[in-house]
LOFIPA-901976 format. One record per residue (C-alpha): residue number from 1; x, y, z; residue in one letter. Coordinates in Angstrom, 3 decimals. Layout:
// LOFIPA-901976
{n->NUM	x->X	y->Y	z->Z	res->a};
...
END
This chain:
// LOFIPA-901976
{n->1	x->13.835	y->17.218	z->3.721	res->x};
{n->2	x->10.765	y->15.765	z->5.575	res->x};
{n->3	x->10.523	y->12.636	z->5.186	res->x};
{n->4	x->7.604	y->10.285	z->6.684	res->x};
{n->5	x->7.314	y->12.038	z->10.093	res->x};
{n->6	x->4.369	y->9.036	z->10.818	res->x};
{n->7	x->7.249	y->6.712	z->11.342	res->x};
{n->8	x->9.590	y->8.207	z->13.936	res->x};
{n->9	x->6.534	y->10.087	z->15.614	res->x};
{n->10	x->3.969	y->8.105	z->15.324	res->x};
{n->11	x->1.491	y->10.317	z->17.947	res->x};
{n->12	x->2.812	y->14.195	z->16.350	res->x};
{n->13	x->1.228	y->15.593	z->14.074	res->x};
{n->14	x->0.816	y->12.991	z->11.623	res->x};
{n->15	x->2.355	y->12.695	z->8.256	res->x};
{n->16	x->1.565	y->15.739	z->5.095	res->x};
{n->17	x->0.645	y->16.233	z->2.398	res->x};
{n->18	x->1.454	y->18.743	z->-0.166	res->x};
{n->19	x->-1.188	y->21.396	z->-0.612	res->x};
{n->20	x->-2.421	y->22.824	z->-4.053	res->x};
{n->21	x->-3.463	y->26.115	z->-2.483	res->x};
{n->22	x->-1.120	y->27.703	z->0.168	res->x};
{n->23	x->-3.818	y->30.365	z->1.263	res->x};
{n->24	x->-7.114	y->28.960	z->1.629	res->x};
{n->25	x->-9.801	y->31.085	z->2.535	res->x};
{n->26	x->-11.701	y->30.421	z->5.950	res->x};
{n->27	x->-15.340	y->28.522	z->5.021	res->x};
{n->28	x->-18.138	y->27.576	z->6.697	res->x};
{n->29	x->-18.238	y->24.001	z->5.129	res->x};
{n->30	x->-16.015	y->22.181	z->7.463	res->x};
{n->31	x->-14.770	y->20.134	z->4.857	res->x};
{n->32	x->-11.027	y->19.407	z->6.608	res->x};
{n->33	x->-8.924	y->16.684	z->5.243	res->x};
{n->34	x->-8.317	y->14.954	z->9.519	res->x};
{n->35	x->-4.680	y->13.275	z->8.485	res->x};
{n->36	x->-2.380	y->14.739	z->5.794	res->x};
{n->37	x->-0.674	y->12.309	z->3.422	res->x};
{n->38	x->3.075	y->13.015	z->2.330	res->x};
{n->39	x->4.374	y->16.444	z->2.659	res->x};
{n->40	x->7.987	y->16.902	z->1.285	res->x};
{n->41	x->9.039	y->20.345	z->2.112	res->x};
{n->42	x->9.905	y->22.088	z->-0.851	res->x};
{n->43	x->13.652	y->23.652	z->-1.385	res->x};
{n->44	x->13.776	y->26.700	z->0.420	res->x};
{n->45	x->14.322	y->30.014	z->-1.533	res->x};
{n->46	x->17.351	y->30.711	z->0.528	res->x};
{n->47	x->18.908	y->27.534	z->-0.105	res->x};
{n->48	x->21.982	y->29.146	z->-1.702	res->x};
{n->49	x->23.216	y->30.490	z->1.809	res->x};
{n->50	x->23.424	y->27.901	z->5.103	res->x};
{n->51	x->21.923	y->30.739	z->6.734	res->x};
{n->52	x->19.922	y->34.320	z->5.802	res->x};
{n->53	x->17.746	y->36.527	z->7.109	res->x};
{n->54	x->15.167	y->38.406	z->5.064	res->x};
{n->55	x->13.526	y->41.500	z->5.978	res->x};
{n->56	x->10.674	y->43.463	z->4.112	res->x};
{n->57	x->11.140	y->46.808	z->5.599	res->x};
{n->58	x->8.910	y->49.053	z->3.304	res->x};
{n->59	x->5.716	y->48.206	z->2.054	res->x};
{n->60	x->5.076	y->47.474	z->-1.640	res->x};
{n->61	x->4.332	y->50.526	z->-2.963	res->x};
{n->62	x->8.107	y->51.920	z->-1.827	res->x};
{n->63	x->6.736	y->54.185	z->1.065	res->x};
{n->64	x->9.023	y->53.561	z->3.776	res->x};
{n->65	x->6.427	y->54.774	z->6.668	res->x};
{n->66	x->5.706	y->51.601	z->8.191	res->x};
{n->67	x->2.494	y->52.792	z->10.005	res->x};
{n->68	x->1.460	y->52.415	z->6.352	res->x};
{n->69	x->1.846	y->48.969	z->6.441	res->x};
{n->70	x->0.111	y->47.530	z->9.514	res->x};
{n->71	x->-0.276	y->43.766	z->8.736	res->x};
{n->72	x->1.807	y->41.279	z->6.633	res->x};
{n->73	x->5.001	y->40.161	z->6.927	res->x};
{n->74	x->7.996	y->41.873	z->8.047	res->x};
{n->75	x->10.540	y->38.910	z->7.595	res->x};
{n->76	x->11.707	y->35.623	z->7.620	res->x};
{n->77	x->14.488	y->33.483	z->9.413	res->x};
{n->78	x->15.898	y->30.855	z->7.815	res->x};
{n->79	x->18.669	y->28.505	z->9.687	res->x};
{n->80	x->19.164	y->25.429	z->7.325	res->x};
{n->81	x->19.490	y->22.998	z->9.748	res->x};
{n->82	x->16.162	y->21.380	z->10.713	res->x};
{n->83	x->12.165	y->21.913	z->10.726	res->x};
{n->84	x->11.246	y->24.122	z->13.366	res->x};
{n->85	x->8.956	y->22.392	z->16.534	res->x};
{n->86	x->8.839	y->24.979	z->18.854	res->x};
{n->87	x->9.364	y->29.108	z->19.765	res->x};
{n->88	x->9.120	y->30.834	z->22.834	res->x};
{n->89	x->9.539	y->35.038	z->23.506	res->x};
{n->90	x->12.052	y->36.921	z->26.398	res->x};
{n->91	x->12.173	y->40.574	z->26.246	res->x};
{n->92	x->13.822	y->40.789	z->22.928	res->x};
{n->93	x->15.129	y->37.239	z->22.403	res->x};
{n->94	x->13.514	y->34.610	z->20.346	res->x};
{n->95	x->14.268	y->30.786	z->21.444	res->x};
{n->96	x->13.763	y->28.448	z->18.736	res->x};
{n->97	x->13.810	y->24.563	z->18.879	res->x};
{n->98	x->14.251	y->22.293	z->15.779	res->x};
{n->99	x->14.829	y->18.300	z->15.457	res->x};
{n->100	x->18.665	y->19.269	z->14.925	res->x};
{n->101	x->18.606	y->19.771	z->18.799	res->x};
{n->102	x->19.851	y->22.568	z->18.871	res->x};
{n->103	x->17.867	y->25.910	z->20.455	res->x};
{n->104	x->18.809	y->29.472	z->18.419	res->x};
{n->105	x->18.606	y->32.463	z->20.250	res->x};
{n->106	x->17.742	y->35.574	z->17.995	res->x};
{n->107	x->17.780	y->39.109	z->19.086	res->x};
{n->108	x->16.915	y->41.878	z->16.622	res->x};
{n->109	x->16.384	y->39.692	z->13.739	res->x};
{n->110	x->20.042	y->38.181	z->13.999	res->x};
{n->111	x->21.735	y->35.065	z->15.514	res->x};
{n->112	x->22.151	y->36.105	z->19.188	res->x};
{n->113	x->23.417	y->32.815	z->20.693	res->x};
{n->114	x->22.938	y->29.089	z->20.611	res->x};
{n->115	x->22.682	y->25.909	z->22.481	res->x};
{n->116	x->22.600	y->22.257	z->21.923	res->x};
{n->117	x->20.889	y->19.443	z->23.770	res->x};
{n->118	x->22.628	y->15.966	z->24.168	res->x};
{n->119	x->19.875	y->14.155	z->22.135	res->x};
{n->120	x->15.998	y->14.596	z->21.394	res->x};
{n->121	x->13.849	y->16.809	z->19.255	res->x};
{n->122	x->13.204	y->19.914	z->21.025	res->x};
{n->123	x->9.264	y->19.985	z->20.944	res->x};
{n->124	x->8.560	y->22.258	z->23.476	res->x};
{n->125	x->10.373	y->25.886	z->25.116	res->x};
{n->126	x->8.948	y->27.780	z->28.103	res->x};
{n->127	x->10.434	y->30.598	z->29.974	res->x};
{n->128	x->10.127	y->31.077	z->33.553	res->x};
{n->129	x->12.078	y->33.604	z->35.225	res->x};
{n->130	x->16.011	y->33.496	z->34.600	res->x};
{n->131	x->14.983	y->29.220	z->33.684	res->x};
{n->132	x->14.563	y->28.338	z->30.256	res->x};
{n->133	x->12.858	y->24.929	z->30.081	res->x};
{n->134	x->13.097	y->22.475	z->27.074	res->x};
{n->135	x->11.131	y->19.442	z->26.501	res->x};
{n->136	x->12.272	y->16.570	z->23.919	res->x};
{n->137	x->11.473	y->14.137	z->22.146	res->x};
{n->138	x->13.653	y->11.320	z->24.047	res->x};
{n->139	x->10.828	y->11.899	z->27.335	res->x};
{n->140	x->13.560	y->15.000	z->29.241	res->x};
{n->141	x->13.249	y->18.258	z->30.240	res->x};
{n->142	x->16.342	y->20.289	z->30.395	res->x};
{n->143	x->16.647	y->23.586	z->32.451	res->x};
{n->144	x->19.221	y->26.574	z->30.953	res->x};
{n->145	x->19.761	y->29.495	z->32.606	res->x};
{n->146	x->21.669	y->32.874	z->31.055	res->x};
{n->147	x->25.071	y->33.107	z->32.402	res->x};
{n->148	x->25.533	y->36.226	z->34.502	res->x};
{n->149	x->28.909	y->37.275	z->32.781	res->x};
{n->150	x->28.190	y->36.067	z->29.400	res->x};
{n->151	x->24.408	y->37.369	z->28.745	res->x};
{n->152	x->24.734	y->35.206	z->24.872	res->x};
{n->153	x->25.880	y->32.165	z->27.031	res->x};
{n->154	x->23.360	y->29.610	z->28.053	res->x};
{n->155	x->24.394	y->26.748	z->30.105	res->x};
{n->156	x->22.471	y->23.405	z->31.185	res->x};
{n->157	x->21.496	y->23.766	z->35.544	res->x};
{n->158	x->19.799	y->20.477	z->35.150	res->x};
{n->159	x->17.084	y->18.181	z->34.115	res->x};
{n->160	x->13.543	y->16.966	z->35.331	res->x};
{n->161	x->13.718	y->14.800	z->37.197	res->x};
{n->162	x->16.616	y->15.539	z->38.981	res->x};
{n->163	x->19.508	y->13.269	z->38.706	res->x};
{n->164	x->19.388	y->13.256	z->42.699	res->x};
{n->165	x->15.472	y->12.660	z->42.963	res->x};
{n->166	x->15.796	y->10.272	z->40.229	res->x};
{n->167	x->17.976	y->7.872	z->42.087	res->x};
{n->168	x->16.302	y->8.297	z->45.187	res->x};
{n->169	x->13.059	y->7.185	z->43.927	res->x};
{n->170	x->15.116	y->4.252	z->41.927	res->x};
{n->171	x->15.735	y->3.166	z->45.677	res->x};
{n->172	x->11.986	y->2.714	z->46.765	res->x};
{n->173	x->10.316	y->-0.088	z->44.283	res->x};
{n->174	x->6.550	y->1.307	z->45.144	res->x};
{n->175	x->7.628	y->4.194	z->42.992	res->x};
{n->176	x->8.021	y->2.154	z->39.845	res->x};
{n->177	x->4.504	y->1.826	z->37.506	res->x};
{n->178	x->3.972	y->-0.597	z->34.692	res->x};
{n->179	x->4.622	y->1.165	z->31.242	res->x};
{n->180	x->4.197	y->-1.483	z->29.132	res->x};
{n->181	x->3.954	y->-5.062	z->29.115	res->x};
{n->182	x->6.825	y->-6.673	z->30.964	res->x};
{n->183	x->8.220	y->-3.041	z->31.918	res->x};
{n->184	x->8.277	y->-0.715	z->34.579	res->x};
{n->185	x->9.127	y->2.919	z->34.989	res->x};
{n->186	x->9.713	y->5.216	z->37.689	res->x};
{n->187	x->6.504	y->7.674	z->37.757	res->x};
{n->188	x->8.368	y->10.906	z->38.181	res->x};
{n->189	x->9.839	y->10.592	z->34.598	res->x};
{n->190	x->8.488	y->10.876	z->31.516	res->x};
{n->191	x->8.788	y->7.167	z->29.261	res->x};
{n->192	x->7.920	y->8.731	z->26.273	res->x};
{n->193	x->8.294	y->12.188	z->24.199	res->x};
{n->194	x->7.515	y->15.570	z->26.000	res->x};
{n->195	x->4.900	y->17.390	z->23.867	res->x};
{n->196	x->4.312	y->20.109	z->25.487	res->x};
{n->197	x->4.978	y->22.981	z->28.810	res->x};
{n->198	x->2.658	y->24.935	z->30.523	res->x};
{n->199	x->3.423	y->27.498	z->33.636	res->x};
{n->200	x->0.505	y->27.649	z->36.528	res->x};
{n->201	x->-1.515	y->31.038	z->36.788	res->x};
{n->202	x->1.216	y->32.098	z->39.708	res->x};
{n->203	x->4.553	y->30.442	z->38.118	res->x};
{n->204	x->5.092	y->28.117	z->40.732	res->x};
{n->205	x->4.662	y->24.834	z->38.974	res->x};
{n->206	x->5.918	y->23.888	z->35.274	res->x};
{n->207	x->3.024	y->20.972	z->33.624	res->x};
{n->208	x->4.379	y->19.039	z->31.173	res->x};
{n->209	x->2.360	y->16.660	z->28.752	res->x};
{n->210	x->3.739	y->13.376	z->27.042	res->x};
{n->211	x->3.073	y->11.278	z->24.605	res->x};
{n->212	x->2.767	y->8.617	z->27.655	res->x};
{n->213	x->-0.794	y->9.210	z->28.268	res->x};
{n->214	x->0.473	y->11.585	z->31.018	res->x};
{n->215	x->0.931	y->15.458	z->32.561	res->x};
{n->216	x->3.303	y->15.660	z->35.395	res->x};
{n->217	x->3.190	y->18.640	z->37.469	res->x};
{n->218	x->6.989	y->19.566	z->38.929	res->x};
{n->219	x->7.646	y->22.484	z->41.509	res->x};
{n->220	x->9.520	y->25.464	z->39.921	res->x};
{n->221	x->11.400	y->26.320	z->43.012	res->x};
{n->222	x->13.148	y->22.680	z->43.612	res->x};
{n->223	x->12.484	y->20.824	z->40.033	res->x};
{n->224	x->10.857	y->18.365	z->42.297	res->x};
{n->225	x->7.985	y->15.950	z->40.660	res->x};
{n->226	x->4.868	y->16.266	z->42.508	res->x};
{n->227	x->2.592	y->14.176	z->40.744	res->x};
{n->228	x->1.682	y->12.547	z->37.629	res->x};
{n->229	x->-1.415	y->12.306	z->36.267	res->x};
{n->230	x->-2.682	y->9.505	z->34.215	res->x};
{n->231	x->-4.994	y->12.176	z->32.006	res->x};
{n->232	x->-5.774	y->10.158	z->28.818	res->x};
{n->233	x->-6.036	y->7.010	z->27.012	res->x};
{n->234	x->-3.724	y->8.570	z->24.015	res->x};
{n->235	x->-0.577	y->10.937	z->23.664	res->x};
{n->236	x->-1.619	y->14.026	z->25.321	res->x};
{n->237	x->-0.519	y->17.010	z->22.749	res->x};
{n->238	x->-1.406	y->20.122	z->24.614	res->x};
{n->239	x->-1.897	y->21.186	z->28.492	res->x};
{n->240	x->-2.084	y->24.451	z->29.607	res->x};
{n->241	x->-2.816	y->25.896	z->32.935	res->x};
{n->242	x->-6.038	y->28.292	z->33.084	res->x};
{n->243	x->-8.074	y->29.974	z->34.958	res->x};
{n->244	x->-9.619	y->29.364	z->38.809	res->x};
{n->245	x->-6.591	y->26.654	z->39.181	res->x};
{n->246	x->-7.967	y->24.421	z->36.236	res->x};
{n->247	x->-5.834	y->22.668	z->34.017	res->x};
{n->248	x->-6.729	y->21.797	z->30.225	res->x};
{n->249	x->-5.578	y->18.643	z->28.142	res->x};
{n->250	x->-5.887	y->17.714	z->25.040	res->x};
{n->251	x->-5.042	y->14.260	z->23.510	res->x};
{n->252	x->-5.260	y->11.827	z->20.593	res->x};
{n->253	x->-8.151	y->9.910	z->22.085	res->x};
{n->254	x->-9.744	y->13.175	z->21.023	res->x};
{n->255	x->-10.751	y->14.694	z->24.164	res->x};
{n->256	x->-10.382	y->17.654	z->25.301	res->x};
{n->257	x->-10.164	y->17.585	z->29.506	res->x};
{n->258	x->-10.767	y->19.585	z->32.546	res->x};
{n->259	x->-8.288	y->18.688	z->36.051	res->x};
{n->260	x->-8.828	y->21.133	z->38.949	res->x};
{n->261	x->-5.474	y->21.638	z->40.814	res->x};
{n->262	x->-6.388	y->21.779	z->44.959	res->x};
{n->263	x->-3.029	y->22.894	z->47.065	res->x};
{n->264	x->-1.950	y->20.079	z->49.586	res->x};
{n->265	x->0.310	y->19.595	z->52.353	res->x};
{n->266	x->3.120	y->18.345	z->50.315	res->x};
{n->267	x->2.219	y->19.403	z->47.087	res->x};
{n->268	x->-0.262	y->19.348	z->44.341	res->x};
{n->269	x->-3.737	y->16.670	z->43.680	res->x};
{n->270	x->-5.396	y->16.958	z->40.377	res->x};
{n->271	x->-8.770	y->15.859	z->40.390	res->x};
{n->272	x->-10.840	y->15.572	z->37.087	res->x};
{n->273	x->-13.502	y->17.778	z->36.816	res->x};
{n->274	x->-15.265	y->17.242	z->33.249	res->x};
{n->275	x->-14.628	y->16.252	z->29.471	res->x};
{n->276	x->-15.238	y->19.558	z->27.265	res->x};
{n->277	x->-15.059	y->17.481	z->23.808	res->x};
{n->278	x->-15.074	y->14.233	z->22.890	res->x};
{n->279	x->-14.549	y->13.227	z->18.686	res->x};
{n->280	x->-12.978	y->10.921	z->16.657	res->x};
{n->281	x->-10.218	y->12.818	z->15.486	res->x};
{n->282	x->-7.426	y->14.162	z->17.700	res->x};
{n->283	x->-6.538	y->16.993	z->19.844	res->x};
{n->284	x->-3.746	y->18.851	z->18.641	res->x};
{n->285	x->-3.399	y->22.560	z->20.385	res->x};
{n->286	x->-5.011	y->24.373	z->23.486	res->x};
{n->287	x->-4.697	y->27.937	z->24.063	res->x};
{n->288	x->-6.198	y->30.157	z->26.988	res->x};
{n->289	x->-6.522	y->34.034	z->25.483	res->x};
{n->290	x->-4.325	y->36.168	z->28.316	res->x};
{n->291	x->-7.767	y->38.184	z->29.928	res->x};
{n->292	x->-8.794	y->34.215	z->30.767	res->x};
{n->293	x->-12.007	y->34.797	z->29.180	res->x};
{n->294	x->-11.922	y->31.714	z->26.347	res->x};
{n->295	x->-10.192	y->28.399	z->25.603	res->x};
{n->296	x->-9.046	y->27.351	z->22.199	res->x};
{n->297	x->-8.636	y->23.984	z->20.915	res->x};
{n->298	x->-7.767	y->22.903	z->17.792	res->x};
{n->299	x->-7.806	y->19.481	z->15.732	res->x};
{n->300	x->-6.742	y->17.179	z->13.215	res->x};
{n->301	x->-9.786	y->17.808	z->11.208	res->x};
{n->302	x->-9.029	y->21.588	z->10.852	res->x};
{n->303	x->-11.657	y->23.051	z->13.203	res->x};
{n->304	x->-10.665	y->25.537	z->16.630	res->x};
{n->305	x->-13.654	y->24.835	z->19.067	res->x};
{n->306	x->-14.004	y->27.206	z->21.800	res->x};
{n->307	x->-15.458	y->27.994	z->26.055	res->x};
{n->308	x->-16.496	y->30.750	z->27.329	res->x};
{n->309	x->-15.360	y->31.085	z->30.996	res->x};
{n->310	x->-18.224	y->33.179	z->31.928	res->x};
{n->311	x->-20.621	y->30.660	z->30.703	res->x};
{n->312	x->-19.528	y->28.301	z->32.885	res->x};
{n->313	x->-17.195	y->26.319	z->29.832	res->x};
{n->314	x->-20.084	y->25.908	z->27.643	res->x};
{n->315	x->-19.384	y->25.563	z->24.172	res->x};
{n->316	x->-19.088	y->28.583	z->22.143	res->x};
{n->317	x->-18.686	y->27.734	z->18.709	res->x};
{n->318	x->-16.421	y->26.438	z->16.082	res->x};
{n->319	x->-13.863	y->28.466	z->13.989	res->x};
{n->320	x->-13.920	y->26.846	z->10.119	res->x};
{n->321	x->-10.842	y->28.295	z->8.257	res->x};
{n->322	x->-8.330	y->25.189	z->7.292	res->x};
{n->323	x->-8.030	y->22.980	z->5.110	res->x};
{n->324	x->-5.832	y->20.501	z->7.427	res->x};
{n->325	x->-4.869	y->19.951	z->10.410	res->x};
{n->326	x->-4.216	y->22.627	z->12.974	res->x};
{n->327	x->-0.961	y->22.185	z->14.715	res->x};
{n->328	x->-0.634	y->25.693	z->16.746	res->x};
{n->329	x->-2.709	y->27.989	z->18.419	res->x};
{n->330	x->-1.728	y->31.314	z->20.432	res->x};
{n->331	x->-4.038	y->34.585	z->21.639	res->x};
{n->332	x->-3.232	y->37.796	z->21.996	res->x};
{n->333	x->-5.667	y->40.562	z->23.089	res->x};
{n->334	x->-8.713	y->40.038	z->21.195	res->x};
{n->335	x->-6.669	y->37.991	z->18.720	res->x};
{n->336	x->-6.588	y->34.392	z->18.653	res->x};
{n->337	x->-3.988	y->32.797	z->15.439	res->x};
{n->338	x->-4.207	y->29.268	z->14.494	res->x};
{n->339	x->-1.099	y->27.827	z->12.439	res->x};
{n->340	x->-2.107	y->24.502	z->10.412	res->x};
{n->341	x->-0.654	y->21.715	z->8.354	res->x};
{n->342	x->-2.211	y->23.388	z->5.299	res->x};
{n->343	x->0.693	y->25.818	z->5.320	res->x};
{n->344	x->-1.696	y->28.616	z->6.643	res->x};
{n->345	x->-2.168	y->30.784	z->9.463	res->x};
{n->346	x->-5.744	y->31.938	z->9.827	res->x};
{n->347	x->-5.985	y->35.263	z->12.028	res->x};
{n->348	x->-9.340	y->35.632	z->14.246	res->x};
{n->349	x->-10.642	y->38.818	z->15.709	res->x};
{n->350	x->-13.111	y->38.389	z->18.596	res->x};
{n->351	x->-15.655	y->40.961	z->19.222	res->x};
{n->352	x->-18.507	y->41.410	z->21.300	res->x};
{n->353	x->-18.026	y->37.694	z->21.874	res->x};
{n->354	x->-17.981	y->37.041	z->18.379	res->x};
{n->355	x->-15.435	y->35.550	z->16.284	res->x};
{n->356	x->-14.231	y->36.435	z->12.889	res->x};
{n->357	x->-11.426	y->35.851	z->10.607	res->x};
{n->358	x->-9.578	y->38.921	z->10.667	res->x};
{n->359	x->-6.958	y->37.618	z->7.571	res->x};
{n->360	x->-4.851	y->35.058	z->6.542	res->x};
{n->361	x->-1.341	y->34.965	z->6.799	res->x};
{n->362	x->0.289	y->32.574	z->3.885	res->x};
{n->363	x->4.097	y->32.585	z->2.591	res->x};
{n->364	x->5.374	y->29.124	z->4.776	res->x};
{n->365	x->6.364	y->26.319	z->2.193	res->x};
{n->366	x->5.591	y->23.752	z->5.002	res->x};
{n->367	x->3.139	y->22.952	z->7.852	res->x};
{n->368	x->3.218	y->26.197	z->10.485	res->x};
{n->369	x->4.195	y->23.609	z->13.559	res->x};
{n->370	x->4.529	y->26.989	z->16.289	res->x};
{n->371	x->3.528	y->29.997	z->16.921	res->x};
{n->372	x->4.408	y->32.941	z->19.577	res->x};
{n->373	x->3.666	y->36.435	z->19.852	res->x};
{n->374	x->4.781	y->39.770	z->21.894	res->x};
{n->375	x->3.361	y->43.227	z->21.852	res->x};
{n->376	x->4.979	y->45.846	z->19.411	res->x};
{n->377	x->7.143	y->48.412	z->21.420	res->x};
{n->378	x->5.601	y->50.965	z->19.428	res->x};
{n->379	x->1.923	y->49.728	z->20.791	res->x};
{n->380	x->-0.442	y->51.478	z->22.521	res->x};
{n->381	x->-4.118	y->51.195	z->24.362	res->x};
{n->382	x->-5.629	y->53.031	z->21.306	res->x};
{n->383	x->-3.832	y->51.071	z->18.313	res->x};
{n->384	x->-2.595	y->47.392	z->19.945	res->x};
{n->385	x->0.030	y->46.416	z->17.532	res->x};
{n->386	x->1.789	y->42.457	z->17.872	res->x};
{n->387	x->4.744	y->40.648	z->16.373	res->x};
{n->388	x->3.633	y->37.048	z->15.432	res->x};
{n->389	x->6.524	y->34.343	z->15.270	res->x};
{n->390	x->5.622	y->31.329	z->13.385	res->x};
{n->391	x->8.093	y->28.443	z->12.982	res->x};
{n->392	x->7.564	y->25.581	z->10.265	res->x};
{n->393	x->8.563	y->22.700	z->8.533	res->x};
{n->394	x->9.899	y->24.350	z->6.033	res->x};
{n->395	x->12.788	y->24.872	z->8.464	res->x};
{n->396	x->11.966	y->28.788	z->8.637	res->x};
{n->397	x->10.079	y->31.255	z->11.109	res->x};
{n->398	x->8.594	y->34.219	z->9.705	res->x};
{n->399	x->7.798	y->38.225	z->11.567	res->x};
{n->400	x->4.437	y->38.718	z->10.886	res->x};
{n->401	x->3.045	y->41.801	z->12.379	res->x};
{n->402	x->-0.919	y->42.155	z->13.077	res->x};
{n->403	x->-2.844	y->45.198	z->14.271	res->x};
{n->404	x->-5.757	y->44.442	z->16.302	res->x};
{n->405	x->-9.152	y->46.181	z->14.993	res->x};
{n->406	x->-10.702	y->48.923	z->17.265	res->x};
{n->407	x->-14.035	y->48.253	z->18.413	res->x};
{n->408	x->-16.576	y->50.050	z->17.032	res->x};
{n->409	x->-18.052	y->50.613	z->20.389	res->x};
{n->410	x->-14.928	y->52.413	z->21.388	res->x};
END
């Protein structure tokens, strides 16, 4: 049961409440509700089995063709164990991270494989290569890697910092910053919870945000720090890495921020380059759409702003479809799905360079906390088909699967 997250996470995303319509539809109005009072997760309807899958396999009207069924959900996931923070897609694995700390590995709808953490909330999974990197809640990032004679196997390489970088730096006291009052702290670790990963354009360097204020930048090829950013006066939710070697953040100060990453002799220098948004409420997902066109950015009040890349980041509009917060974004072609505390995901078809809401995708009993997405095997240039993963409080993640309109211009 959820149970005052505003306590133990005071910088997340905030504490719910229950909401008296699970599928609101998207409105012009921008009346959002910023912060959500308490939500209490209601019993799940698989609660009579520690663990089930549930698949819909033929759409309501019996007719097993599933061409017939484009969009809607195709199943659920349901691991009783803890509310799910995090997802990230391989091939044909699904990683999922929950506060039990433990990460799930599904393949084909089924328990695959499974690894556990030795403490902190696993709020963050990226995939880089044959490294699987997790950040937590206790300020770590752990690095996994598949073992080569046991493919279900996953087994711990390491950590960020190093433990061998880390006591180096111990060594040298110019490397320790002030934290806090009355405490210092080595700057090439994280003090506080890891909210979020981000891979460059090229995969050579992993960005991780924190709840410090900061986004440290670490080189993929040695797990070696090469610099930390002091990027906001708040936790910083959301980075990602975009387009032209710029680097988005997003943070509780409500600001949404623009770093330009310049290549130097012995690694990386950040230098800020503009604020996109500044508002009262905060900054609680960033997305880049995969052509590099757009960035996404959603908030505590409900709204996705957008930037158009070819005009120079100017502001493009505002997407009005929740009712609460939105915790999750991810794009996909000329899709772009927000997941939000109001137990919603709101599906938004861009077109022409116009945005509208394509559908909305309800069945979660809790806030939609994650979201990832692959392409459909079975998907082609003509008829793009995609398999959404959301994960939620309500301790499950749900198959949606989406077909992307055809342009009428096609």
């Amino acid at each position: 049961m959820f149970d005052n997250l505003m306590d133990s996470e005071p910088h997340d995303d905030f504490t719910f409440r229950h909401s008296a319509s699970s599928a609101p539809s998207p409105s012009n109005n921008g009346d959002a509700s910023p912060y959500m009072g308490n939500w209490e997760g209601s019993s799940s309807p698989y609660a009579k089995s520690p663990w089930s899958t549930h698949m819909v396999s033929s759409p309501p009207n019996g007719n097993g063709n599933g061409n017939l069924y484009p969009n809607g959900l195709m199943g659920s996931l349901v691991r009783e164990e803890g509310h799910i923070y995090s997802l990230a897609t391989s091939g044909d694995l699904l990683y999922t991270g929950s506060d039990s700390k433990n990460i799930r590995v599904w393949k084909n709808q089924k328990e695959f494989s499974g690894f556990k953490s030795n403490s902190g909330l696993v709020k963050a999974i990226i995939i880089s290569g044959e490294k699987i990197f997790t950040g937590h809640q206790d300020g770590k990032i752990r690095v996994w890697k598949i073992s080569v004679k046991n493919p279900s196997a996953h087994k711990r390489v390491g950590t960020l910092p190093t433990f061998r970088d880390y006591i180096k730096s111990s060594l040298n006291p110019s490397n320790y910053i002030e934290v806090r009052r009355h405490r210092n702290a080595l700057w090439i670790k994280h003090f506080d919870a890891v909210s979020c990963l981000s891979l460059s354009e090229d995969k050579k360097f992993l960005y991780s945000a924190s709840w410090d204020k900061t986004i440290k930048v670490w080189r993929i090829s040695d797990s070696k720090c090469l610099e930390s950013v002091n990027a906001h006066d708040d936790a910083v939710n959301a980075v990602v890495a975009g387009f032209e070697g710029l680097v988005f953040t997003g943070s509780a100060d409500g600001t949404v921020k623009v770093w330009r990453r310049e290549l130097q002799a012995k690694g990386t220098k950040h230098f800020f380059s503009q604020t996109l948004l500044k508002q009262e409420c905060a900054v609680t997902a960033l997305a880049v759409n995969p052509e590099e066109t757009f960035l996404y950015c959603g908030s505590s009040d409900g709204l996705v702003n957008f930037w158009e890349r070819e005009k120079h980041l100017s502001h493009g509009g505002v997407l009005r479809g929740h009712k609460l917060a939105v915790l999750c974004l991810v794009a996909a072609g000329n899709l772009v799905f927000s997941g939000s505390a109001d137990m919603a995901i709101c599906v938004w078809t861009r077109m022409d360079g116009e945005h509208s809401c394509l559908s909305v995708l309800t069945g979660h009993n809790g806030p939609v906390k994650c979201l990832a997405i692959e392409e459909e095997k079975e998907s082609t240039a003509a008829d793009r088909r995609w398999v959404l993963y959301s994960g939620s409080l309500d301790k499950s993640v749900k198959m949606w699967r989406v077909t992307e309109p055809v342009s009428p211009h096609l």
